[in-house]
MDAnalysis code that builds the backbone (N, CA, C; Angstrom):
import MDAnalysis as mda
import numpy as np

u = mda.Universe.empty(453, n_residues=151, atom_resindex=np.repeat(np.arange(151), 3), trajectory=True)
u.add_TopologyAttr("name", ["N", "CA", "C"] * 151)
u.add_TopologyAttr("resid", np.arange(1, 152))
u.add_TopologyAttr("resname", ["UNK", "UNK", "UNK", "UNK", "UNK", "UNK", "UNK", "UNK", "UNK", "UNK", "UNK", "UNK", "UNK", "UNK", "UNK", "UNK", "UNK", "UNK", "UNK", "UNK", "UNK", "UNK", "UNK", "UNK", "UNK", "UNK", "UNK", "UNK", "UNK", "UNK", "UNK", "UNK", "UNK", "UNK", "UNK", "UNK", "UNK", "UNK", "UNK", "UNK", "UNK", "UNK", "UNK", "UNK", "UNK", "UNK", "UNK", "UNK", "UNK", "UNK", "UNK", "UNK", "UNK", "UNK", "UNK", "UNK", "UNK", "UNK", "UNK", "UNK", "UNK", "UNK", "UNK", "UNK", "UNK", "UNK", "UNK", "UNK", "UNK", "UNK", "UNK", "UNK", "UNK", "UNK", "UNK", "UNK", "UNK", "UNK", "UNK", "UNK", "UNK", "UNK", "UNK", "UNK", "UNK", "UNK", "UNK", "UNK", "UNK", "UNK", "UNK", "UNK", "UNK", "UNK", "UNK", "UNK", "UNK", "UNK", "UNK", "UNK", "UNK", "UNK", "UNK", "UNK", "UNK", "UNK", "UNK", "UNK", "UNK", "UNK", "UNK", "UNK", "UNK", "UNK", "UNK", "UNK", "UNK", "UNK", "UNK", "UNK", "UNK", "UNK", "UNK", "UNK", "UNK", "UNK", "UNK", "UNK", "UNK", "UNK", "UNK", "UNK", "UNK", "UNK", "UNK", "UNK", "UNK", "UNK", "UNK", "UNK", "UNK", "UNK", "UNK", "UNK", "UNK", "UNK", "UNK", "UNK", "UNK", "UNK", "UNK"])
u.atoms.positions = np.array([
    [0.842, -1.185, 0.000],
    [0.000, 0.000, 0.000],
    [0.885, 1.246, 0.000],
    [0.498, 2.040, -0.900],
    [1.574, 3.166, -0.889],
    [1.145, 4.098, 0.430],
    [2.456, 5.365, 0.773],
    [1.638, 6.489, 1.625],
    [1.247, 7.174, 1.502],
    [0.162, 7.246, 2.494],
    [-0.720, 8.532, 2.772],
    [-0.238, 9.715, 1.947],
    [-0.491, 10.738, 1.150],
    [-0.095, 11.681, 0.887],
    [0.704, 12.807, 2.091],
    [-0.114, 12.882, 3.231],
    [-0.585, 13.516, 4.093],
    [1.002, 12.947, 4.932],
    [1.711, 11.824, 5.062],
    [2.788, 11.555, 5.920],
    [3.817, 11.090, 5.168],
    [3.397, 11.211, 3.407],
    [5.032, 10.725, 2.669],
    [5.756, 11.527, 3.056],
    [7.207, 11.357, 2.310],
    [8.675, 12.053, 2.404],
    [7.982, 12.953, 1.407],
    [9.291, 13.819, 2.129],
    [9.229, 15.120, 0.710],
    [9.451, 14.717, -0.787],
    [10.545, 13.477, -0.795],
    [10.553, 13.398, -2.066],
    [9.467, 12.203, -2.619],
    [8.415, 11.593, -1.917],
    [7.389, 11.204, -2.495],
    [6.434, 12.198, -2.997],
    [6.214, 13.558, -2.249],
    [5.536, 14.638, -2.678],
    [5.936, 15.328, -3.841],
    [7.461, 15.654, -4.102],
    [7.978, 15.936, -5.469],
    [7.684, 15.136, -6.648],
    [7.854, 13.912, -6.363],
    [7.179, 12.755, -7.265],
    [5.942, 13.201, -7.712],
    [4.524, 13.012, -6.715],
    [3.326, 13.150, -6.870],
    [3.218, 14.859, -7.809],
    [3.798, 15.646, -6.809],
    [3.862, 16.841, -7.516],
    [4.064, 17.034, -9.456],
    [5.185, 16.596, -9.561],
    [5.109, 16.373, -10.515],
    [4.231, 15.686, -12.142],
    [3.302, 14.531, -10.978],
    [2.642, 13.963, -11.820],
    [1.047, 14.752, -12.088],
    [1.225, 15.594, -11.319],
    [-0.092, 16.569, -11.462],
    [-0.754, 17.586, -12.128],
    [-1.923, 17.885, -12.872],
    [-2.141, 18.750, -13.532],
    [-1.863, 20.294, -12.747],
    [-1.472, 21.238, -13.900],
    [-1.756, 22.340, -13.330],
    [-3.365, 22.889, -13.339],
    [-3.225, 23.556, -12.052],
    [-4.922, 23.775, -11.956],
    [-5.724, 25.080, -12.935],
    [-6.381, 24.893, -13.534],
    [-7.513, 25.563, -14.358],
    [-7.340, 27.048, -13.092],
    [-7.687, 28.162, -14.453],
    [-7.776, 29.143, -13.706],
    [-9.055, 29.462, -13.299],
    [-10.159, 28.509, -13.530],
    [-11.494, 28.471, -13.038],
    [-11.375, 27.586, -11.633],
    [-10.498, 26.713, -11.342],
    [-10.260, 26.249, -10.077],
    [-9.666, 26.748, -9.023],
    [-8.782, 27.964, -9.958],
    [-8.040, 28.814, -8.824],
    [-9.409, 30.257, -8.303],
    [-10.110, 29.900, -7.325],
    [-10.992, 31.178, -7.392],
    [-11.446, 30.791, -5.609],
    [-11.385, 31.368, -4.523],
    [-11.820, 30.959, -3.190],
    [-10.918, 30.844, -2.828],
    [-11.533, 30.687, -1.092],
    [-10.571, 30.096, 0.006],
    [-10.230, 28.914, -0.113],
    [-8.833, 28.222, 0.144],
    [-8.399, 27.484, 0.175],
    [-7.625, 27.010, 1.491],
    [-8.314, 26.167, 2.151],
    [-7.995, 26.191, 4.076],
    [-6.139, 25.453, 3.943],
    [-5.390, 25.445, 4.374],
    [-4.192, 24.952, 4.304],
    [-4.119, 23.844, 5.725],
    [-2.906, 22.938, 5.691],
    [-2.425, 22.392, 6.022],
    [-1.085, 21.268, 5.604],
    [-0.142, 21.111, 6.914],
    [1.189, 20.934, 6.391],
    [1.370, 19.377, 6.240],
    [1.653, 18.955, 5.187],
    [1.774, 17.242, 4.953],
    [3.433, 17.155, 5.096],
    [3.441, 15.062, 5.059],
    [5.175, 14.831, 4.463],
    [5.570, 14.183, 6.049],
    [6.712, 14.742, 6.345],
    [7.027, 13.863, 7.436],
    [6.254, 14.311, 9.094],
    [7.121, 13.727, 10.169],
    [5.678, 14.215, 10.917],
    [6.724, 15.442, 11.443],
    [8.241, 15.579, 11.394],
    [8.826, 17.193, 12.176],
    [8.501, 17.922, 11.249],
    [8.453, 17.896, 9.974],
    [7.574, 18.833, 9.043],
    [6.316, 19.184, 9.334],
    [4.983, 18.300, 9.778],
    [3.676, 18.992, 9.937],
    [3.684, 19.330, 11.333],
    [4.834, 19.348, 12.313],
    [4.634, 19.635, 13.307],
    [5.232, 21.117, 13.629],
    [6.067, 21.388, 12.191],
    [6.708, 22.733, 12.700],
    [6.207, 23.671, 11.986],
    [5.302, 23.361, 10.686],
    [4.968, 23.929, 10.149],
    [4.556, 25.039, 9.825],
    [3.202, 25.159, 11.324],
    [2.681, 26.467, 11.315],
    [3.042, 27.347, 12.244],
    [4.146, 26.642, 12.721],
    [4.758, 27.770, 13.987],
    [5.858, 28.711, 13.409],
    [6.950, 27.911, 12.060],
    [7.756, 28.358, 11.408],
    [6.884, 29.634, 10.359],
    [5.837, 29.305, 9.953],
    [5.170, 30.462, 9.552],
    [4.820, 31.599, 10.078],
    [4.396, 31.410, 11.406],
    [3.983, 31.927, 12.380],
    [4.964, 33.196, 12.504],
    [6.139, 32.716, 13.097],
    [7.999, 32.800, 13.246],
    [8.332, 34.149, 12.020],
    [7.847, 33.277, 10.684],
    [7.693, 33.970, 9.550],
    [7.140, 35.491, 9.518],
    [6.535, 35.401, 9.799],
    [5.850, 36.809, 9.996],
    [3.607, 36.292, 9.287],
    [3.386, 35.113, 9.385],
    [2.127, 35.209, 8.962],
    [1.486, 34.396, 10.022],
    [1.801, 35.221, 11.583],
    [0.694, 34.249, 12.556],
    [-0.851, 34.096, 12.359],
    [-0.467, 32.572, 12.825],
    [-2.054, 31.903, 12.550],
    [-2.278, 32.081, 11.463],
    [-1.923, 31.593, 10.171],
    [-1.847, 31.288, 9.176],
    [-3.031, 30.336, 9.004],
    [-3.956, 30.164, 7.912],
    [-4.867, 29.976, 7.654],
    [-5.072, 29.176, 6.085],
    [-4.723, 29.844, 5.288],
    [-4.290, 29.296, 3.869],
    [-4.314, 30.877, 3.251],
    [-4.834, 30.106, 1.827],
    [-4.851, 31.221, 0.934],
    [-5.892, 31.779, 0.136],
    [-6.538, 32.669, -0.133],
    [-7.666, 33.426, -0.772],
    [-7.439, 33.624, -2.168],
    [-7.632, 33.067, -3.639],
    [-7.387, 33.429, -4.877],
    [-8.498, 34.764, -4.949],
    [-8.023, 35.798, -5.266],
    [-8.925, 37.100, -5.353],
    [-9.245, 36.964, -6.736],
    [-8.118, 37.413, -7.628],
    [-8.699, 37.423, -9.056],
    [-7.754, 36.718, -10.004],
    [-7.625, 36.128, -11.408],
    [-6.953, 35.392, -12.003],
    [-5.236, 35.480, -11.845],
    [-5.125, 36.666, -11.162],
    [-3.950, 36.885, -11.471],
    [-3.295, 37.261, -10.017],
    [-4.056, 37.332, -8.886],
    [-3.977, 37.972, -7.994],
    [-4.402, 36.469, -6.367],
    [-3.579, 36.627, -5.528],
    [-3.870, 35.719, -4.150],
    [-3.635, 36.535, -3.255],
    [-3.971, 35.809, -2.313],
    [-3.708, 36.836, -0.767],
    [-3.412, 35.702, 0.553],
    [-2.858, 35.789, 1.266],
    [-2.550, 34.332, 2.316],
    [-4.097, 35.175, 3.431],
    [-4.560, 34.133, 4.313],
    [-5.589, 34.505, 5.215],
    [-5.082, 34.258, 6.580],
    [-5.020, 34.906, 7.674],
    [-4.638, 35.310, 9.114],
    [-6.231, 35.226, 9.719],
    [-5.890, 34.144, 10.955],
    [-6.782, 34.456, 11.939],
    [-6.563, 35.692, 13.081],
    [-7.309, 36.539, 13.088],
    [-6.609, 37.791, 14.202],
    [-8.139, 37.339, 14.795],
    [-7.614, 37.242, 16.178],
    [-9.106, 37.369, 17.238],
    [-10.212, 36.531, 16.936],
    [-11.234, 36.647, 16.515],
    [-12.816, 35.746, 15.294],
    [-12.932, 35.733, 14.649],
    [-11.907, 36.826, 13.812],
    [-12.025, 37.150, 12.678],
    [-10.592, 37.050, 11.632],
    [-11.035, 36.988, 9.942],
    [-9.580, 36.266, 9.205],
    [-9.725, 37.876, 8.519],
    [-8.461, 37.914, 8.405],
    [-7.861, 39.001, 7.537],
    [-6.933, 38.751, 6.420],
    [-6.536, 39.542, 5.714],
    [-5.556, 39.185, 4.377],
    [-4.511, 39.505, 4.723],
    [-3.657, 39.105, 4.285],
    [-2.244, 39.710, 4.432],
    [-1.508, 39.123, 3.391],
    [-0.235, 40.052, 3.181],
    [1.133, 39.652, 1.863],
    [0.225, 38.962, 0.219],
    [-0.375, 39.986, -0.531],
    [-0.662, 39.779, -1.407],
    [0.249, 38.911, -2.323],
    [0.140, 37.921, -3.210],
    [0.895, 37.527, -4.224],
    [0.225, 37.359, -5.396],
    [1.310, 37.343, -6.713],
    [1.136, 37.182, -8.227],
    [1.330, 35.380, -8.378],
    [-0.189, 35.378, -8.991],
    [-0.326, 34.274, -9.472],
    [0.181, 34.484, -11.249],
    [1.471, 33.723, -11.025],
    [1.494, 33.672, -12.393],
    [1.770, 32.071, -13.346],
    [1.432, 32.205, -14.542],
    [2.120, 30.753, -15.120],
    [3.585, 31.159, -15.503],
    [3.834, 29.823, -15.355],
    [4.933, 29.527, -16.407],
    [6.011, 28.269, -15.792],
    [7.727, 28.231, -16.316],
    [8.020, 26.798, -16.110],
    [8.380, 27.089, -14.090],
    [8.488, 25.450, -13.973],
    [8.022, 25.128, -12.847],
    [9.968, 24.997, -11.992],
    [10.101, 25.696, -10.819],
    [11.473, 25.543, -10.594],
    [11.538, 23.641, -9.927],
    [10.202, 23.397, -9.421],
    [10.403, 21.973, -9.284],
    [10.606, 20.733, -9.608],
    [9.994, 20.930, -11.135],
    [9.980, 19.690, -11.850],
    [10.532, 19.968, -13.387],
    [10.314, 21.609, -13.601],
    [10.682, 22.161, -15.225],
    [9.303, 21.882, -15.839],
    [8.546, 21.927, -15.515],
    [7.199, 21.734, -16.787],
    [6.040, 23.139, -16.593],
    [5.799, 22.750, -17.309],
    [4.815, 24.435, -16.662],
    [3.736, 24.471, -15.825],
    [3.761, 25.177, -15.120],
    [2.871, 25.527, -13.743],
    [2.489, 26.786, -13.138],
    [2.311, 26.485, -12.064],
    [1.601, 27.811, -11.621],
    [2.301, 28.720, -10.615],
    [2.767, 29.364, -9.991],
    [3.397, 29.880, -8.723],
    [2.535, 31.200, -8.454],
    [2.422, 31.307, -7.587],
    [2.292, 32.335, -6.427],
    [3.619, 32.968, -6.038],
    [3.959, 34.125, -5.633],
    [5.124, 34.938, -5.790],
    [4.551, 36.041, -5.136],
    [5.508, 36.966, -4.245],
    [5.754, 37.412, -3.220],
    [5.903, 39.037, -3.996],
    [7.236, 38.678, -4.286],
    [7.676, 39.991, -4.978],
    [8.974, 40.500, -4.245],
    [9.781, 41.538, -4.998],
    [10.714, 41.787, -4.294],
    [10.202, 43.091, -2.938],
    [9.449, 43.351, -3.282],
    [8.519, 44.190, -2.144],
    [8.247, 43.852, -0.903],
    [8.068, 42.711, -0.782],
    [7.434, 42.163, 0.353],
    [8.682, 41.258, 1.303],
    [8.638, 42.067, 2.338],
    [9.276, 41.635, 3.596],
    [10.322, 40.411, 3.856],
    [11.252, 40.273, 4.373],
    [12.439, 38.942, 4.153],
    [11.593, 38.154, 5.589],
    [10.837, 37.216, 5.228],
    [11.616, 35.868, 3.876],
    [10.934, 36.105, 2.684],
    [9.692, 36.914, 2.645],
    [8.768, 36.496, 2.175],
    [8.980, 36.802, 0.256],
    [10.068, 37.570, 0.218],
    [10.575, 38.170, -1.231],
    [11.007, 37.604, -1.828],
    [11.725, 36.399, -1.321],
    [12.172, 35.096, -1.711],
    [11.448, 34.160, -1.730],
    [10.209, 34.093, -1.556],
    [9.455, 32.568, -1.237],
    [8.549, 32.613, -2.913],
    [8.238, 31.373, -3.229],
    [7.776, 30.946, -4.273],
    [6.765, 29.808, -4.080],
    [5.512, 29.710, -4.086],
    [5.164, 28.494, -3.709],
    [4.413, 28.189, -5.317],
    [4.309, 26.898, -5.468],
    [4.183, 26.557, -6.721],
    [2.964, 25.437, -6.330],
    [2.106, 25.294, -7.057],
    [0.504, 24.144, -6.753],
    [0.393, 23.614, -8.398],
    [0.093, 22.647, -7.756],
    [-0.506, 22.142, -8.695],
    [-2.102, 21.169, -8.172],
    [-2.995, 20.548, -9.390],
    [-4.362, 19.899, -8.715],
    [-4.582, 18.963, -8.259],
    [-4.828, 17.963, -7.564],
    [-4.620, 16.987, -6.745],
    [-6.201, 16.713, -7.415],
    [-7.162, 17.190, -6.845],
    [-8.762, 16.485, -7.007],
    [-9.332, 18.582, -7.808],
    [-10.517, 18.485, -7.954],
    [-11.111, 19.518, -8.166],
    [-11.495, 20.335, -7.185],
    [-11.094, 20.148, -5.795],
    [-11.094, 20.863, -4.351],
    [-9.974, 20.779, -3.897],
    [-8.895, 20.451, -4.366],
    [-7.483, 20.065, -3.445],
    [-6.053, 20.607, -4.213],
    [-5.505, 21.164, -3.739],
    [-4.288, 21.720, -4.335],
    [-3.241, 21.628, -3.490],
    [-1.892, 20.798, -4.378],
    [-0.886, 19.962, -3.443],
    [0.402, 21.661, -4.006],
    [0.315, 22.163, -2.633],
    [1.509, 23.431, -2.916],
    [3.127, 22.814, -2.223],
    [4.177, 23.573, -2.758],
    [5.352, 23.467, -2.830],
    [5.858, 24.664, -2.417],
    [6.638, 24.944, -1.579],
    [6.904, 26.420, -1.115],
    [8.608, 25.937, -1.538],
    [9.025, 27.258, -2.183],
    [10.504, 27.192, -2.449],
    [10.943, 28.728, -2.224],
    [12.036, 28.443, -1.537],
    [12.514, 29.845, -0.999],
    [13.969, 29.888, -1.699],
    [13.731, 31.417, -2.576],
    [14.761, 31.334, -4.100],
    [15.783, 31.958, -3.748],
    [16.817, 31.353, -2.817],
    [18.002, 32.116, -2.327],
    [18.777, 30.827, -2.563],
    [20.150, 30.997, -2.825],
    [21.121, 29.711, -2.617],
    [21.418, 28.826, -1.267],
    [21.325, 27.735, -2.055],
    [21.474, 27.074, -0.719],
    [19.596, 26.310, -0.790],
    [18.809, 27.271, 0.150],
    [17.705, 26.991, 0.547],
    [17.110, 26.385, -0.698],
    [17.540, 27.441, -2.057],
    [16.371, 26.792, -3.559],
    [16.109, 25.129, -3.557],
    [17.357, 24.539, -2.901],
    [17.261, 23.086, -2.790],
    [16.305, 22.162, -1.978],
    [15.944, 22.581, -1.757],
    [14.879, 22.265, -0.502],
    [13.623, 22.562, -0.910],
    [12.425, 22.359, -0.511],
    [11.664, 22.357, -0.519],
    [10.121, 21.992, 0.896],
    [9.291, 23.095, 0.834],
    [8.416, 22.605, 1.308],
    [6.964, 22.352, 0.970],
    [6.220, 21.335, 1.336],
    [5.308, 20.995, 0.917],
    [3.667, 21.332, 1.721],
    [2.601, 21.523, 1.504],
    [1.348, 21.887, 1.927],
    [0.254, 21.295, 0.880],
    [-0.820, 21.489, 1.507],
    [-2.375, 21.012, 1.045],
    [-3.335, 22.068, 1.311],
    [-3.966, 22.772, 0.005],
    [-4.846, 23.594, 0.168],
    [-6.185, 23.017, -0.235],
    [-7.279, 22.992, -0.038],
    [-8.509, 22.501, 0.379],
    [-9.532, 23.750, 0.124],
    [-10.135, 23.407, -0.906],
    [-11.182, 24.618, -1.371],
    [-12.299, 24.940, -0.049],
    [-12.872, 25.917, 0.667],
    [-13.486, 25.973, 1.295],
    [-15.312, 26.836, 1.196],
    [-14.230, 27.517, -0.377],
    [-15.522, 28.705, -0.401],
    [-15.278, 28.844, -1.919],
])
């Protein structure tokens, strides 16, 4: 029986990643609730290292408009937006094929100017993301997440 998506290695997720469509820009539209897959010190540090990051209580991500995302923050009862990013196409730094990334910009705050997260479609509600942070050294690495259509 193969694994769980949810507790493979990273490089079973690069695998899967790879074998995945990129998602329709009619699929990219809503909230998308997040959570951290792969090993278990990975989903355990996940949202604290974000946190750390500068995006406490991290939530997932909001596609606003075709071209446009926003990450979602729980503050208090209520979710707010924060660190807009460019959804754009093109080739993929993970696998080389073409895809999708989300992008920061050089504008936006260290780490976050460097971060790249790249999705692709898992089901028609599910999007398996890749966070790559484009500095030397780190580009090698990779992290992995699950976004989950909500709205």
């Amino acid at each position: 029986m193969k694994p769980s998506y949810h507790t493979a290695s990273i490089r079973e997720l690069k695998k899967l990643f790879a074998s995945l469509p990129v998602p329709e820009q009619a699929m990219r539209d809503g909230f998308f609730r997040a959570s951290f897959i792969g090993p278990a010190w990975y989903r355990i540090s996940g949202f604290p290292s974000v946190h750390v990051a500068g995006l406490p209580y991290w939530q997932g991500k909001k596609f606003l408009t075709p071209v446009s995302a926003t990450n979602i923050l729980r503050k208090n009862n209520d979710f707010v937006e924060a660190l807009v990013m460019t959804v754009e196409e093109g080739i993929s730094m993970i696998d080389g094929k073409l895809g999708v990334a989300l992008r920061y910009g050089a504008e936006a705050p260290i780490p976050w100017c460097w971060v790249r997260d790249e999705i692709r479609a898992v089901d028609d509600r599910t999007l398996l993301g890749i966070t790559i942070v484009d500095i030397p050294v780190l580009r090698h690495f990779c992290f992995p997440f699950l976004l989950v259509r909500e709205s």
